[in-house]
N, C-alpha and C positions, 0 to 999 in steps of 0.2 A: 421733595427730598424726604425720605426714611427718618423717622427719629432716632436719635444713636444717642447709646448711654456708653460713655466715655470712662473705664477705668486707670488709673497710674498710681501703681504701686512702687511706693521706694522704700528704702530699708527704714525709714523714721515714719512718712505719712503717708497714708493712701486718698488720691481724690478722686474725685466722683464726677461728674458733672453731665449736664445734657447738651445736645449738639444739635441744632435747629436752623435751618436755610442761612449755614456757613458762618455760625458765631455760636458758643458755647452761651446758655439760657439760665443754667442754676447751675452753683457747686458747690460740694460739701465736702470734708475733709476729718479723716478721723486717726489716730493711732493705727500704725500697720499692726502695733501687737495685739490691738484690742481684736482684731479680724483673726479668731481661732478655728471658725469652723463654717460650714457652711449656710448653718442659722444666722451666724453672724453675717456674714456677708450679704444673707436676703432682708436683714434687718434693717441695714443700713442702707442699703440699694431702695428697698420700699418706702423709706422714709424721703430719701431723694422726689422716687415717682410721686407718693402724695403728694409734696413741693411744690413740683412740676406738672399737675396733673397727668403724669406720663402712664399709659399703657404700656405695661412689661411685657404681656407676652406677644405683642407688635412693635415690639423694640428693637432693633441692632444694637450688640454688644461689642465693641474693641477695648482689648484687655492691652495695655504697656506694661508691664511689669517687670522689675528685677529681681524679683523672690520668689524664687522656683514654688517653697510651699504654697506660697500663696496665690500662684501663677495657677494650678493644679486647683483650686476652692473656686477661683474666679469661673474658671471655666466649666466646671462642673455646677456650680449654682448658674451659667449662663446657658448650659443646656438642658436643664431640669428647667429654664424660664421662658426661653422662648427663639427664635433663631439660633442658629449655629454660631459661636461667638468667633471672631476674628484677631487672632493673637498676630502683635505684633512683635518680628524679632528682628537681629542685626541685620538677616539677609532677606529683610523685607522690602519686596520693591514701589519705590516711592519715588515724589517727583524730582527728587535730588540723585547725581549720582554717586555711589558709594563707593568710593575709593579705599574705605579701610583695608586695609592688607588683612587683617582675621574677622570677617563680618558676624562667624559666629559666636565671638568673642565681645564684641559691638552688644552696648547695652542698649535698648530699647528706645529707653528716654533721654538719651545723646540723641539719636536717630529724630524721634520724634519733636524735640528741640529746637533741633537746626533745620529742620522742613518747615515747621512756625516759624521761627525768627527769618528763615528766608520769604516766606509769604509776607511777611509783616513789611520787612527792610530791605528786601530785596539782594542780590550778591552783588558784590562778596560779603559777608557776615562773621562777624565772631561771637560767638554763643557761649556764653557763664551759664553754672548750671551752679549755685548755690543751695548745698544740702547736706547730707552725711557727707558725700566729697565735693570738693570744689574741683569743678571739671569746665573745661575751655580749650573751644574748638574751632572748628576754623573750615569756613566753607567757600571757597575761590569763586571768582567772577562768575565762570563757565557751571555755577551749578551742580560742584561736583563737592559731597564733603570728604574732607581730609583727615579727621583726625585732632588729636589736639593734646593735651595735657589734663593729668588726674596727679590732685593732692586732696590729703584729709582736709575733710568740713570741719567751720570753724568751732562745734561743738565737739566734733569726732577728736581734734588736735586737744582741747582743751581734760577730755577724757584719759587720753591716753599719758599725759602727764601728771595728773593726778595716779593712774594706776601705776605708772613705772618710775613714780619719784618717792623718796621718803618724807618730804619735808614737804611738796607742793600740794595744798589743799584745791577740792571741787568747790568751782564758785560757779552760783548761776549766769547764764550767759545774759548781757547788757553789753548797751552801748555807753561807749567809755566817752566822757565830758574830755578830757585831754590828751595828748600823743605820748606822757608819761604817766607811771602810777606813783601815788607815793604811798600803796601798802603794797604788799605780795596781790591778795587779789584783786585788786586794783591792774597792777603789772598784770595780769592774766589773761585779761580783758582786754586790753591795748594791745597786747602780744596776740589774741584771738581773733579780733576785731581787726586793727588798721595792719594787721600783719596779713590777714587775708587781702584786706584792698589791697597794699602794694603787692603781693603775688599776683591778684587779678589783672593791677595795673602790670607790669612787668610782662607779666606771659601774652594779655591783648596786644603790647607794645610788639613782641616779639613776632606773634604771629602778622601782625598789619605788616611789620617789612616784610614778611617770608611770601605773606600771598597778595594781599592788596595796602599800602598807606591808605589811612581814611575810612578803611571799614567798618562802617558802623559795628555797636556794641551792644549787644542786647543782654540783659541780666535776667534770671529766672532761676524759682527754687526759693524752698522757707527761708532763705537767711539775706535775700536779694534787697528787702528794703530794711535790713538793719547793716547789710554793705554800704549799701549803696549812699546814704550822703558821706561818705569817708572816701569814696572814688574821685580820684583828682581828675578823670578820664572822664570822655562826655560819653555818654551811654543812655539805655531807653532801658526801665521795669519789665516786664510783662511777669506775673506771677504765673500764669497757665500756661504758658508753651508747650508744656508735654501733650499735657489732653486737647490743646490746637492741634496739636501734629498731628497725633494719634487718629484724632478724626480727620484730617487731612489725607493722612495716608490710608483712613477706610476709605476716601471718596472718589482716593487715585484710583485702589484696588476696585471700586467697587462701579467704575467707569464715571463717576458722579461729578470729578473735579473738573 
């Protein structure tokens, strides 16, 4: 199998990782804003390959991205390096079937999410994607995904009440020792935190009746293991799913799977 160098960019962090006879081998992860140009992106892609001892310009590139700019820098530092790079979008076909009603509206890393946590868990599946948004979704028995639920990440909720309160200060985000606060930002934190678990808990609850009772839970995304021991729900980690899928769905495309 091809070496594959695995991008997924989301609107907080970009990863990076290498992809080696069907298990991701190195990964690195940096600031999406710090990636301004396309120096930047060879900077940081090269410091992977040295890692890895990876040859770049014998490399396969799949790009997952949500940020158009920077969707645009990937792919042009991946044709200045070496193959033709493989962008992944909503209407990307993959071993799942995509039932979304607007696929081109379908982000990427939903997409590539729920084709890992289906390899992983098998269907039916519900897939958390903890990040800038808390996203949960939902992939039926038969293989086909569905669709699911988007609310603000537990930093993005915690942002936006700091900007549109007068009185509520920015606290850094932690995990809260109890289910009350006895400061304001204390309260913040409880409200950020276990306010997330129970919406995760709640919307996986809702989705298991709608498509399958039982269906496993898979958690994924920066904020997964500072969720995840406040989930009352039995559930599995994976931190990578995106760049699993991502290469998954190069391997489908690329007759490999």
């Amino acid at each position: 199998m091809s070496n594959l160098l695995v991008v997924d960019v989301g609107n907080t962090t970009t990863r990076l990782g290498t992809w080696e006879e069907g298990r991701l081998t190195s990964v690195r992860f940096t600031r999406s804003a710090d990636l301004r140009s396309v120096a930047d992106v060879d900077a940081f892609a090269q410091a992977l390959a040295e890692e890895a001892a990876l040859d770049l310009d014998a490399t396969s590139v799949v790009v997952c991205s949500v940020v158009p700019a920077a969707t645009v820098l990937w792919l042009d530092w991946g044709q200045r390096t070496g193959p033709e790079p493989f962008l992944i979008t909503g209407r990307s076909d993959t071993p799942l079937q995509n039932r979304y009603h607007s696929p081109e509206q379908l982000g990427p890393d939903r997409l590539a999410a729920a084709v890992a946590a289906a390899a992983r868990l098998g269907t039916p599946v519900i897939v958390v994607s903890l990040g800038t948004a808390t996203v949960v979704d939902a992939v039926s028995p038969e293989g086909r995904f569905l669709g699911g639920a988007i609310a603000a990440g537990v930093e993005t909720g915690l942002e936006a009440l700091a900007e549109r309160t007068a009185a509520l200060p920015r606290v850094a985000l932690a995990a809260p020792e109890r289910p009350f606060g006895g400061d304001t930002q204390e309260c913040l934190r409880v409200g950020a935190v276990l306010g997330t678990a129970a919406l995760v808990e709640g919307l996986a609850a809702r989705l298991q009746r709608a498509v399958a009772e039982g269906a496993p839970v898979a958690l994924t995304g920066g904020n997964a293991e500072l969720v995840s021991p406040h989930l009352l729900i039995e559930h599995q980690v994976f931190p990578d799913l995106v760049l699993e899928g991502a290469a998954l769905i190069w391997e489908h495309n690329a007759g490999e799977g």
